[in-house]
C-alpha positions, 0 to 999 in steps of 0.5 A, a space after each residue: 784319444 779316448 773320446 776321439 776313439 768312441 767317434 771314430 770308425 772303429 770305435 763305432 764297429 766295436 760298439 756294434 760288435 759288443 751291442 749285437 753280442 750283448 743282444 745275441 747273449 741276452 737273447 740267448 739267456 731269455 730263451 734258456 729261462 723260458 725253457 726252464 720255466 716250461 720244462 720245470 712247470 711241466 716237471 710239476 704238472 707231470 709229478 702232482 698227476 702220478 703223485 695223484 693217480 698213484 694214491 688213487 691207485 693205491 690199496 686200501 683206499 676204496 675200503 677207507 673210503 667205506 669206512 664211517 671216518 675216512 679222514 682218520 684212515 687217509 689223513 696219515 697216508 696221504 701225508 705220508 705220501 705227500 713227504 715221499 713224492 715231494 709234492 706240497 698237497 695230496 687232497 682226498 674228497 667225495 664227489 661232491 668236493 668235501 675234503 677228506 685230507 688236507 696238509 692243514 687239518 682246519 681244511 677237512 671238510 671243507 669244499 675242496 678249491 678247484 675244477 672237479 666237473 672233468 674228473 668226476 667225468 672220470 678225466 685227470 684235471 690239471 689247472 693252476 688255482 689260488 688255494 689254502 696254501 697260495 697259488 698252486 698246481 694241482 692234478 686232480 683224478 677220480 678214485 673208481 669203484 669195481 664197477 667204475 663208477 667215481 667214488 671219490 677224487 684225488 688231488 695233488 699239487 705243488 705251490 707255484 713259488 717252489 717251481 719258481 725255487 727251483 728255476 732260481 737254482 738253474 739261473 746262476 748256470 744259465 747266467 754265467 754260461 752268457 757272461 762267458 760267452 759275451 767276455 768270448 765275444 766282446 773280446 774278439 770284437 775289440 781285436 778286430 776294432 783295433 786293427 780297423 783302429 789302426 787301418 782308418 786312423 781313428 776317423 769317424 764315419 761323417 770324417 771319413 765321408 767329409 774327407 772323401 767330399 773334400 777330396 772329390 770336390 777339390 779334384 772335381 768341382 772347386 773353381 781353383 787349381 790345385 796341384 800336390 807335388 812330392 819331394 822329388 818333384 813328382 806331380 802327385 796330384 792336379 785337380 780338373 781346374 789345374 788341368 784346365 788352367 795349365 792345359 795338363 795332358 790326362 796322364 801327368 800324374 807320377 811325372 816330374 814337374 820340369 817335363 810337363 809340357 806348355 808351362 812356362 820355365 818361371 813356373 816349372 821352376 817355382 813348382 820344382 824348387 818346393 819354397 813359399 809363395 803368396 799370389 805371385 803372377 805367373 803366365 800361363 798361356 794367355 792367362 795370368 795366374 796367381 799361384 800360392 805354394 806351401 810345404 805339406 810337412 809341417 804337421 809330420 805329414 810327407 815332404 812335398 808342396 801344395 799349390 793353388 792356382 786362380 786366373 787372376 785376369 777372370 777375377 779382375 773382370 768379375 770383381 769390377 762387375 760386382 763392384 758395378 752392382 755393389 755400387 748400383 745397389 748401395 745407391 738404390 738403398 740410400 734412395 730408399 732412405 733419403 728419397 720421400 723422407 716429408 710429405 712435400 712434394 718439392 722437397 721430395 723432388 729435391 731429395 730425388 735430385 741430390 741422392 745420384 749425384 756424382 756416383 750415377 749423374 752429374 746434374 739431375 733436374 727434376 720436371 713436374 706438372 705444374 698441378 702436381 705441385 698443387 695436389 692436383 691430377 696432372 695434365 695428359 701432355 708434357 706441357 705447364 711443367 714446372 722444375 721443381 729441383 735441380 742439383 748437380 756437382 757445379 752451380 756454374 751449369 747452364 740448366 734452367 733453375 727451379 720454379 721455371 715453366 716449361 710447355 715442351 714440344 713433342 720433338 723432344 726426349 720430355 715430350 716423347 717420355 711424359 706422352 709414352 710412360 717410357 724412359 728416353 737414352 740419349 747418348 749422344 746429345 750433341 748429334 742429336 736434333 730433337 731436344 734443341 728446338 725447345 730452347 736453340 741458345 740453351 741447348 748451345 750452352 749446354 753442349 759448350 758446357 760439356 754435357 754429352 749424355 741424357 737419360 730422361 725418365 717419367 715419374 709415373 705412379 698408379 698409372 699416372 704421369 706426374 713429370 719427367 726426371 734428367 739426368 745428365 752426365 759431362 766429359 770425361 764421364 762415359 756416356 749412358 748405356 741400356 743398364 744405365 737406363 734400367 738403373 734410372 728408371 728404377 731410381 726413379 720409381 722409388 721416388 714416384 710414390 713418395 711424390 704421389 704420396 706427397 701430392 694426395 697429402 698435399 691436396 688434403 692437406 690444402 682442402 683441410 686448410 681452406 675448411 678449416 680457414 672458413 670454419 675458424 674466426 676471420 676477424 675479431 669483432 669489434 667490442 670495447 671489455 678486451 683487447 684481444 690477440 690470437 694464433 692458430 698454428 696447424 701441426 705439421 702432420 695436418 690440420 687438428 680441431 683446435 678452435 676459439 672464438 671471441 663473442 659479443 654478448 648484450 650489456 657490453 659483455 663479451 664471451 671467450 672460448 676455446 676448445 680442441 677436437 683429439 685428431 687431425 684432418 678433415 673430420 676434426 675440422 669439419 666437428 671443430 666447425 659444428 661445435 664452433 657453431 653450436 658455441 654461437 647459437 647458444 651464447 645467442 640465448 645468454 646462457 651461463 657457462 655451465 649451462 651453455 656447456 651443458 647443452 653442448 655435451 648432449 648437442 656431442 652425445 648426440 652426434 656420436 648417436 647418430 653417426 655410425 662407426 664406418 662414417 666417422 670415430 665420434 667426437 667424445 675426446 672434445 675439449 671446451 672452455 667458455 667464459 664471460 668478461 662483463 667490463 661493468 662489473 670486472 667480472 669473469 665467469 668461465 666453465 670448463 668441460 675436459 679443458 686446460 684451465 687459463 693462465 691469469 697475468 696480473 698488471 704488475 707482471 705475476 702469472 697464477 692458473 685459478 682453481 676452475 673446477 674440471 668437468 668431464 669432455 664433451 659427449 661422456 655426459 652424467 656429470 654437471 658442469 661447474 663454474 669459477 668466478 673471478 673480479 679481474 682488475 682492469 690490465 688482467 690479461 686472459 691467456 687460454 690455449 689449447 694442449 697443444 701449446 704445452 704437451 710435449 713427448 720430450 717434457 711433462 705437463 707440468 714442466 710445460 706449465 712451467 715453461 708457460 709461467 716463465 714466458 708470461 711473468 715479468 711483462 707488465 704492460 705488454 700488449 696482447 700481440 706481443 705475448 702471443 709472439 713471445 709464448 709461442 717463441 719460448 714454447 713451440 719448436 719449429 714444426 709443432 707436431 700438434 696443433 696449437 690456438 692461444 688467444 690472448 686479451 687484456 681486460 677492459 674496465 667500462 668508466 662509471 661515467 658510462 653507466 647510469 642506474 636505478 632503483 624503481 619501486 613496484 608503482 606505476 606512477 614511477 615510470 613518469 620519473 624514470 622517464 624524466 632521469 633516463 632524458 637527463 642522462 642522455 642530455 648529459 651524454 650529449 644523445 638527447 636524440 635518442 631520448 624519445 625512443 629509448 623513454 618509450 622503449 624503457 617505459 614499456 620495459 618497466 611496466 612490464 616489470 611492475 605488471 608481470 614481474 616482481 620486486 626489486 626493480 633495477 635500471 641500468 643504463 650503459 653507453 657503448 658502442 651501443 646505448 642499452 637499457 636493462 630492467 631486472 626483476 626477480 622474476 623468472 617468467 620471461 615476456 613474449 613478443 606477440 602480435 595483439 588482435 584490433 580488439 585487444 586492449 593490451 600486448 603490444 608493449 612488446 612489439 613496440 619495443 621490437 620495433 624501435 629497438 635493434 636488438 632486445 633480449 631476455 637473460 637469466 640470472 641468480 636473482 630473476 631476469 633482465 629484458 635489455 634493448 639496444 639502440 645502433 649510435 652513430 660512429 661520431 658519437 660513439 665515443 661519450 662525452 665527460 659526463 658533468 658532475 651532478 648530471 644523474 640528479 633528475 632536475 625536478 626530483 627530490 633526493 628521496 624520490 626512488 627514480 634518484 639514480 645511484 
């Protein structure tokens, strides 16, 4: 109660009322202490000016002042006087301010402190200064002669803090006379509180306004009756509603309950009988009322009852609309979240079939241009539509299925929509003609089936067309109205950009794939060092830069090469394409692996350059690994730029990843490239892929390393084929979020029955030999007919190798698909091919060897160069035949002669 009583109304009146006493009282003091402190102050100043103009005055002044020293003669007096006026000070000077008297004897003499220009104008002067003595009042006035002239001055004064002494001794009185007052005042206040107290029962301002509010809004806005009846039966009280609902004349208040008129006799009696009641219906009128009653005592409060009314039969008509729209509105939302969930535009279709069955439509079939489909514009008239999805609450109906085509005609509600942009209500189907011309037997069907209602609305997005969606209703639903159609053309307007946004993205997507398709290999070329296997899976979102490729190189060898470009879409397809390209015209120059990644990181760098940040993002971000297979040697050299390395599947099934130095991505540049050599036994199976493979947001790399091992081991003798099926099987879920390249090949060993080679000493007289050993080799490999061209192509090789070259000089002799020699010098200068003048003597070794070669080239090597040429064998000889034992021995050599292949 005590801290309701602060809240309450007379609580805050006795708050006021003490607050505005206190204020009064505490003004009142203030004023009295600023005039005591003016009437004190001027007490002063009114003593030190008689004190002075007394002693001024006074007799034998003017003699002393004649007298050789004043001092002596005046000193005691103005003491003296000083002590029986009370003041602090009586200073005598000359008119030039040298004092004569002072209360401190050390100040004789000295300039007196203070104004002496009006008073020696023959004024009284008073000012308040700090002198010897402190802050002090002083009155200063001039001593005349007989003949008036100032002769001297007089001051006399009072220290500031002994005024103040003397306000200290009034402020007790001053301040018990405002307490007096206050306790006066505060006590009557706290009478007058206390009566309010009582009269507002203690209730607080925003209470009593809250209650008034209640009051007002229950007898005048609340939308439910409300009637307070007494004990005796007396209607106390009825609001505007209870009147309205009752049909209470204006004076029904204070009369008894069983006399109002127009109530019905259940009613007068359950109001006048004062028991409980909950929502019990009773008639009033033509309305059905639902009527609560409750006691009114229950908390001390006087006897009677409260009732509320509320006219049920309203309510029921309100809650059923609202259910309508609750119900409308709950469909909306769940279109919003099952409706364009993909960006496919049959499944979008689909979804937009199956959210309004049952609660709007019994079937739904969904039309769309058939270009549509293919992310192409669609067509200005309803005809090549296709259904793309149909859903209903049977599969018995006699609708068309999906993937029909349909070329409507203008007479019917599809037609009509698809032409005007506008949603067509046919409520009525069997009475309608239009729509069964399109199919006579179906639309037959259709009405026998119980379907008697249509609504067709368009697709329509962006101010395009894309197809029409029905919705159809059977017995013994009621038939479509107008809000039916608003709620359709809704529905289906939600759905329109998810189908548009699925069609843009399915003609990008398309476009991406058919550039990407074009750009990646079409075919393995044929080559005889690997066996080889690939996939390339796009990611669902879209095509990537994912890429490999598999190259063959002279001398039998064959390059392999994957990389990843970071990003999806048409940009990452067409760079993907380029540095695809670019891997090809370098390996056409036999480069090694560091280099060829060398010059691919400045081609990069360089693209970056020169495209602008609104053309393109760059390609830093591009991943490479290039490696080379030789079958002769079992060699394989492979670089890395930014790359994952490979994985290695030994013949007998065990899975290691090799130590392949990691270089920068593609385009950083600054850094040089480094590679790995591996001796691979014949069986070893190479297995490179992209991040794609083994990065997943649900795992680690390493875990998806792991993952990679186990998919590989324990398969000795698998078929590359096989291992791309089982590795993306056990890695990959169904929709890779990312795109993923895996190439897969199994090494290949050329049989050294296949190689011939030499050694050849810097002597032109060897060439002779070498020509007679390489007819001997091709005699055994049954290719004696190529004999002619490939001694005459490896005699021009050879002596350009002891002309130009340097020592040692190798031949190697392969047969593959294609009959190639080689000539190795340690020389770096490399031949070329020039046409030699009629005159010139010499240059036209070169050409010669063009010319009866298919191919011939130069590479680069750690120890100096070989020049190879390669001979086109016919596919019947291809394949060489077992070579006879002792075949490399030239016939007419000794075993000495340097020409004696090894």
């Amino acid at each position: 109660m005590i801290g309701k009583g602060t809240r309450s109304v007379a609580g805050q009146v006795l708050v006021f009322q003490v607050a505005l006493v206190v204020l009064l009282v505490t003004c009142g003091v203030f004023a009295l202490i600023l005039q005591s402190e003016r009437d004190t102050s001027a007490e002063a100043r009114r003593r030190s000016t008689a004190v002075a103009q007394t002693f001024a005055h006074s007799p034998g002044v003017l003699a002393a002042l004649q007298t050789p020293d004043p001092s002596k003669i005046l000193q005691p007096l103005t003491e003296a006087a000083r002590r029986a006026a009370g003041v602090d000070f009586i200073v005598v000077m000359d008119t030039e301010g040298i004092r004569y008297t002072h209360p401190l004897p050390d100040r004789i003499g000295k300039r007196f402190v203070g104004e002496i220009g009006p008073s020696l104008a023959g004024k009284v002067y008073t000012e308040s200064v700090n002198g010897p003595l402190g802050r002090e009042v002083q009155s200063t006035v001039p001593i005349k002669n007989a003949d008036g002239e100032v002769v001297a001055l007089v001051s006399a004064g009072m220290k500031v803090k002994n005024v103040e002494s003397q306000l200290a001794r009034q402020l007790p009185i001053i301040l018990g006379a405002g307490a007096g007052a206050l306790a006066l005042s505060t006590g009557v206040t706290a009478l007058v509180g206390r009566r309010l107290r009582r009269q507002t029962h203690s209730l607080a301002p925003d209470e009593m306004t809250l209650m008034y509010e209640h009051h007002d809004t229950v007898l005048h806005s609340v939308r439910e009756g409300v009637l307070i009846v007494a004990a005796d039966g007396r209607l106390m009280l009825a609001n505007d509603e209870a009147r309205r609902l009752l049909e209470l004349p204006p004076d029904v208040e204070g009369r008894l309950v069983s006399d109002l008129p127009r109530l019905d006799p259940e009613t007068k009696s359950l109001l006048a009988s004062g028991r409980e009641a909950t929502d019990e219906v009773h008639l009033a009128g033509e309305r059905l009322l639902a009527v609560n009653q409750r006691p009114t005592d229950r908390k001390g409060g006087p006897r009677g009852t409260v009732v509320t009314l509320r006219d049920s039969t309203e309510l029921q008509a309100v809650t059923g609309r609202a259910e309508v729209a609750r119900e409308r509105l709950r469909l909306l939302y769940d279109a919003g979240l099952h409706i364009g969930t993909t960006l496919d535009v049959l499944r979008t279709a689909d979804e937009l079939a199956r959210v309004p069955i049952p609660r709007f439509a019994d079937f739904v079939t969904v039309d769309l241009a058939d270009a549509v489909l293919h992310g192409e514009e669609p067509a200005p008239t309803a005809t090549d539509m296709r259904r793309a999805a149909v859903a209903g609450i049977r599969d018995d109906h006699p609708l068309s299925g999906q993937g029909r085509l349909f070329d409507y005609l203008p007479s019917t509600p599809q037609a009509r929509g698809y032409g005007s942009g506008r949603s067509q209500l046919v409520s009525d189907l069997p009475a309608a003609m239009g729509w069964r011309v399109q199919d006579t037997a179906r639309a037959t069907a259709i009405i026998d089936y119980g379907i008697h209602s249509l609504i067709t609305a368009p697709i329509q997005a962006r101010g395009v067309v894309l197809g029409m969606a029905n919705f159809w209703r059977v017995q013994p639903h009621e038939p479509f109205d107008e809000e039916d159609l608003s709620l359709a053309e809704e529905l289906v307007a939600r759905a329109a950009i998810s189908i548009d946004n699925a069609r843009r993205y399915t003609r990008e997507h398309t476009l991406a794939v058919t550039l990407q398709r074009s750009l990646l290999p079409q075919a393995v070329p044929e080559q005889n060092a690997l066996e080889v296997a690939y996939r390339y899976l796009p990611a669902q979102s879209g095509v990537g830069g994912d890429w490999f490729d598999v190259i063959p190189l002279p001398g039998s060898r064959v390059a392999l090469a994957v990389g990843d470009v970071v990003g999806h879409g048409l940009h990452a397809a067409a760079t993907m394409g380029r540095l695809r390209t670019a891997v090809h015209n370098f390996s056409a120059l036999d480069l090694p692996p560091d280099e060829l990644l060398s010059h691919l990181d400045d081609l990069v760098g360089g693209i970056d350059q020169n495209e602008t940040a609104e053309s393109a993002a760059g390609v830093v971000g591009a991943t490479c690994l290039y490696g080379i297979y030789d079958p002769v040697t079992r060699r394989y050299v492979m670089a890395r730029a930014g790359h994952l390395a490979p994985a290695l599947v030994e013949p007998d099934g065990t899975v290691t990843f090799p130590d392949v130095p990691a270089g920068p991505p593609l385009g950083l540049g600054g850094m040089p490239f480094q590679t790995a050599e591996l001796c691979l036994a014949e069986g070893t199976q190479l297995v490179l892929y992209t991040d794609g493979l083994i990065e997943d947001r649900r795992r680690d790399l390493d875990v998806g390393m792991e993952l990679l091992r186990d998919a590989l081991a324990g398969h000795p003798g698998r078929p590359p084929e096989e291992t791309c099926k089982d590795v993306l099987d056990s890695l990959l879920p169904e929709r890779p979020k990312d795109d993923v390249a895996l190439l897969v090949a199994r090494t290949r060993e050329l049989p050294p029955d296949r190689i011939a080679d030499w050694d050849v000493p810097p002597d032109p007289a060897a060439v002779a030999g070498m020509r007679d050993a390489v007819s001997q080799r091709l005699e055994a490999w049954g290719l004696s007919e190529f004999g002619f061209t490939m001694e005459l192509i490896l005699s021009e090789l050879i002596t350009n190798a002891i002309r130009y070259g340097a020592g040692p000089i190798h031949v190697r002799l392969i047969r593959d698909r294609t009959l190639i020699c080689e000539v190795a010098d340690s020389s770096s200068t490399s031949p070329h091919l020039r046409y030699a003048a009629t005159t010139d003597e010499g240059g036209r070794g070169l050409f010669l060897v063009s010319q009866m070669a298919d191919r011939w080239g130069t590479r680069y090597t750690p120890q100096g160069k070989v020049i190879w040429a390669e001979q086109a064998l016919p596919e019947t000889v291809q394949e060489p035949v077992p070579t006879p034992a002792g075949a490399d021995t030239p016939p007419d050599e000794e075993a000495a002669d340097p020409t004696t292949p090894r």
